[in-house]
Structure formats: structure tokens, C-alpha cells
C-alpha positions in Angstrom: 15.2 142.3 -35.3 14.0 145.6 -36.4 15.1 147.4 -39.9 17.7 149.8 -39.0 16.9 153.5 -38.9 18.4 154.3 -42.4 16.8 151.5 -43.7 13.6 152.5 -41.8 13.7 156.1 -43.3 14.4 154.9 -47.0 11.2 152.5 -46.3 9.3 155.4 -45.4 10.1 157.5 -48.6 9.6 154.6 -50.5 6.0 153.8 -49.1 5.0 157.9 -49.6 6.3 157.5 -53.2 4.1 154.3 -53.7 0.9 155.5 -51.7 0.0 157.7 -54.8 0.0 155.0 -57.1 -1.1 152.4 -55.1 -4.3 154.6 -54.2 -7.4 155.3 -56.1 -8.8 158.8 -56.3 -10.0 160.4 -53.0 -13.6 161.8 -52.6 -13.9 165.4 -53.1 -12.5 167.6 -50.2 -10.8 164.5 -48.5 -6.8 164.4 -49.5 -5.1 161.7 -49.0 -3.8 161.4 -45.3 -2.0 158.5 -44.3 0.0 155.9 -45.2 0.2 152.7 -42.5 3.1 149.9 -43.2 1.7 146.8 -41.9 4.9 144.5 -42.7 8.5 145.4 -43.8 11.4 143.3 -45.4 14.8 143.8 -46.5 17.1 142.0 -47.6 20.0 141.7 -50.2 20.1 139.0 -53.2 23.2 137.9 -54.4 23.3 135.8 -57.8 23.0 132.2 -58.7 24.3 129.7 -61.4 23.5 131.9 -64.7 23.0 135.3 -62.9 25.0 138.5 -62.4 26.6 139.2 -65.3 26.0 142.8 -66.9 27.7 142.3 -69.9 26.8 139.1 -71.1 24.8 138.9 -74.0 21.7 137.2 -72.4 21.9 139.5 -69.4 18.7 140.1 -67.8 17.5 143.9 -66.3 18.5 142.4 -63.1 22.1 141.9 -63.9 22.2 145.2 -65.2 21.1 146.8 -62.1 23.3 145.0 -59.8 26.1 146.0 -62.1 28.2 143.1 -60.3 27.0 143.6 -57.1 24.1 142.2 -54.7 20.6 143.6 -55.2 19.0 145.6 -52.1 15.3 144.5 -51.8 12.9 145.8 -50.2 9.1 144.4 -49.8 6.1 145.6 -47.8 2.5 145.1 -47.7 1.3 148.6 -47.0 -2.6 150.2 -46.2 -3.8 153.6 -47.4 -6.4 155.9 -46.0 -8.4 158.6 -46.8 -10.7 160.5 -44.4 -12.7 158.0 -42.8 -11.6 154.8 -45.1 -9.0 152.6 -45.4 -7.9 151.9 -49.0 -7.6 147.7 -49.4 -4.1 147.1 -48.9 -1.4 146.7 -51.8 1.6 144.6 -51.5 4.8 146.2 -53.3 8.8 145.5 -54.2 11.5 147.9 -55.1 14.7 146.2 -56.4 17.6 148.7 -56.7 21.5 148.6 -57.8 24.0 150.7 -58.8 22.7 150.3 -62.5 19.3 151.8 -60.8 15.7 150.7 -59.5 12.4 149.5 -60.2 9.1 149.4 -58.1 6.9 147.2 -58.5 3.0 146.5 -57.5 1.7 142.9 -56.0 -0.2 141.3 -59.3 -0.4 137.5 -59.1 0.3 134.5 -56.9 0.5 130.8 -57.1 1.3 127.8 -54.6 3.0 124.8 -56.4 3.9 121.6 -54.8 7.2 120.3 -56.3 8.8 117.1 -57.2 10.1 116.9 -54.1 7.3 117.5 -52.1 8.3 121.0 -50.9 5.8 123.8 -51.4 6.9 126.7 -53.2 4.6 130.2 -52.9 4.9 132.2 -55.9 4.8 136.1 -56.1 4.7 138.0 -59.3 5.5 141.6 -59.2 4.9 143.6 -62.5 5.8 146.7 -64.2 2.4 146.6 -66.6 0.8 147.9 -63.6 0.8 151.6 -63.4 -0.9 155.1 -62.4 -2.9 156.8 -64.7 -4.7 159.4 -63.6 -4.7 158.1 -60.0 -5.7 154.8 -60.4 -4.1 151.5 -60.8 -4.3 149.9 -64.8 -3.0 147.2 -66.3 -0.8 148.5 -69.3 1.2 145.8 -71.5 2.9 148.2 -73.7 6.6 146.4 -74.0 8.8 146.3 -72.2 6.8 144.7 -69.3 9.0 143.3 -66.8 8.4 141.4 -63.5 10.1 140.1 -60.6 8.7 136.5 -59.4 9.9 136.2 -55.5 10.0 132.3 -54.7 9.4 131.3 -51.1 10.5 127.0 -50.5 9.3 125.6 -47.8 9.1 122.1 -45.9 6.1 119.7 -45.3 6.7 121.1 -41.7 6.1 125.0 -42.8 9.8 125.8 -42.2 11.1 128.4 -45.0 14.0 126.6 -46.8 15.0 129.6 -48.9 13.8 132.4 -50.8 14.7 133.5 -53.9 14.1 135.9 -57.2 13.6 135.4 -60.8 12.7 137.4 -63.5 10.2 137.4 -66.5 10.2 139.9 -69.3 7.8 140.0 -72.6 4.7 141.6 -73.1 2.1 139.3 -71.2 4.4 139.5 -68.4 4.6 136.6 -66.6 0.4 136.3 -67.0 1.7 134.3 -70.3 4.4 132.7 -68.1 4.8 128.9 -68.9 5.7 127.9 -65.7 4.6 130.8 -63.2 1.0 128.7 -62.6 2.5 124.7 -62.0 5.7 124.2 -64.1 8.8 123.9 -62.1 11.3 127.1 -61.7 14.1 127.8 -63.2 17.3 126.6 -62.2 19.4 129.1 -63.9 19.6 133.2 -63.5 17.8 133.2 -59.3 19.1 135.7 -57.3 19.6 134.4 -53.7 18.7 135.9 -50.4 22.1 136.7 -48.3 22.2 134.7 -45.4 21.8 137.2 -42.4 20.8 140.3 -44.4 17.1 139.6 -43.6 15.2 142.4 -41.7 11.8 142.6 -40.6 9.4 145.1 -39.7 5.8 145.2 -38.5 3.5 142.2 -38.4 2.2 140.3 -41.5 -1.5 139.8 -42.4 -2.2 136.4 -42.3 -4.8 136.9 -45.7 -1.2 137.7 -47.7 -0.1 134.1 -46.9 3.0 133.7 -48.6 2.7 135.7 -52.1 
């Protein structure tokens, strides 16, 4: 099933807006020209045990930003071109609520085999990664926050859920203790709505499932 048109045009701004950061500077007297989305998803992520609350005391950026609410997602794996050239492709995620959103640029990914012999693909997304004078850097001035998106699935390859956490400090989740082969947490995941899923566009196989 395709995203729906509103979604489809909200995408498209979205991408525009990320294109400048996600792109390096062009070569003289060749502007920036085009923007291709390979792959699209949306979705909206309702809270778990320990997630959701705005007002708690230990409430994360998240919570804030859903202000009660689910969160609307958005991810996309996106390829930038300039002149004759296509730009290696960037991987993003916008998160957004009533309390406001965040984008977010592809920075790490791990594959751990759990306990239970599931295999859960881990995607960090973080905010130390920004544009300075049209290129990407790595900047860990606090805060530095990140979303982790958790893909479960079965010996079989079937996807048994997916799901997002949060990291904040200022090693991101680079300093994470359990991002690399620790298990998850348990408490504060935001959970994919069951039939809010939308997909767009085909997705390259060399992403695999970060």
C-alpha cells in the first residue's frame, strides 16, 4: 500500500529540507538538482510499559513530544545528485508530536542475536550529526540525543515487531552500554501501531535492516 498523498507531500518537504544537510558541497557552477527517495515509511508509535508520560520526572524528549499522544514517524533512505553525480545515499528519521520534532541522520548499526534466538537489527539515529557549512560533522556538544529503531525478527526472517528507544548524553549512544550486544531495554519503547504502517518505493538491499 502506498503513503497517502498528504503523507506523500509532507515526505517530499521533508526530504527537500534534509537534502541540504545530508549533501556535501557541489562543484562550482553545478547547484544542487535533485533529490530521489528510494524507500519510504510511515508509521505511528504509541508507548510502552515506562513510556508516555510528559510530566513525569524521568520523562524522556520523546514523551515530551508526544505530549500524550502517538508519535508520527517517518523514515526513508533517500539519494542526492548533483550535475552528473549521485551523492551516496543517507538514511534519515523525523519523529514529530504535538510537543514538536526532530530529524535525524543514519549514524550507526548493529545486529544482535538475543536470548531467545531472535535477531534484533539495530538503528541509531543521532542529533550530533549536523550541517556546517554544507557538510555533514559529528558535533557532541550536549544535549545529543538519538532515536535507536529496533527491528525483531524470527529464525525464518519474519519481522516480529518494531520498535523505538531512546539514548541521550553526550557520546550519544556511541558510548551506549548496550546499543553494540547488551539486550534492550524493556522499559520506555515506543511501539509501532498495528496497521499504521506505510510504505513507499523499494529498499536497497545494502541498508539491510538498520
Amino acid at each position: 500500500m502506498g503513503i497517502p498523498s498528504r503523507q506523500l507531500a509532507l515526505l517530499s518537504l521533508t526530504v527537500l529540507a534534509l537534502a541540504v544537510v545530508a549533501q556535501t558541497d557541489p562543484p562550482a557552477g553545478q547547484p544542487y538538482d535533485d533529490v530521489h527517495v528510494l524507500y519510504a515509511q510511515s508509521f505511528l508509535a504509541d508507548p510502552g510499559p515506562g513510556a508516555g508520560n510528559a510530566t513525569a520526572a524521568n520523562a524522556t524528549w520523546m514523551d515530551r513530544m508526544a505530549d500524550g499522544g502517538p508519535l508520527n514517524v517517518t523514515y526513508g533512505v533517500l539519494l542526492l545528485h548533483h550535475g552528473s553525480e549521485w551523492v551516496p545515499s543517507e538514511a534519515f528519521l523525523r519523529v514529530a508530536g504535538p510537543g514538536g520534532e526532530r530529524e535525524f541522520f543514519g549514524n550507526s548499526c548493529a545486529n544482535v542475536q538475543q536470548a531467545d534466538g531472535t535477531m534484533q537489527a539495530r538503528g541509531e539515529y543521532s542529533s550530533h550529526k549536523r550541517l556546517v557549512n554544507g557538510t555533514i560533522i559529528k558535533d557532541f556538544t550536549p544535549p545529543v540525543v538519538a532515536v535507536i529503531l529496533l527491528r525483531d525478527r524470527d529464525a525464518n526472517g519474519t519481522l516480529l515487531s518494531t520498535r523505538l528507544a531512546t539514548d541521550a548524553g553526550q557520546a550519544g549512544v556511541e558510548g551506549s552500554t548496550w546499543f553494540w550486544t547488551g539486550p534492550a531495554p524493556e522499559q520506555g519503547l515506543w511501539t509501532v501501531r498495528p496497521g499504521s504502517m506505510r510504505e513507499a518505493g523499494e529498499r536497497p538491499s545494502s541498508w539491510g535492516e538498520c
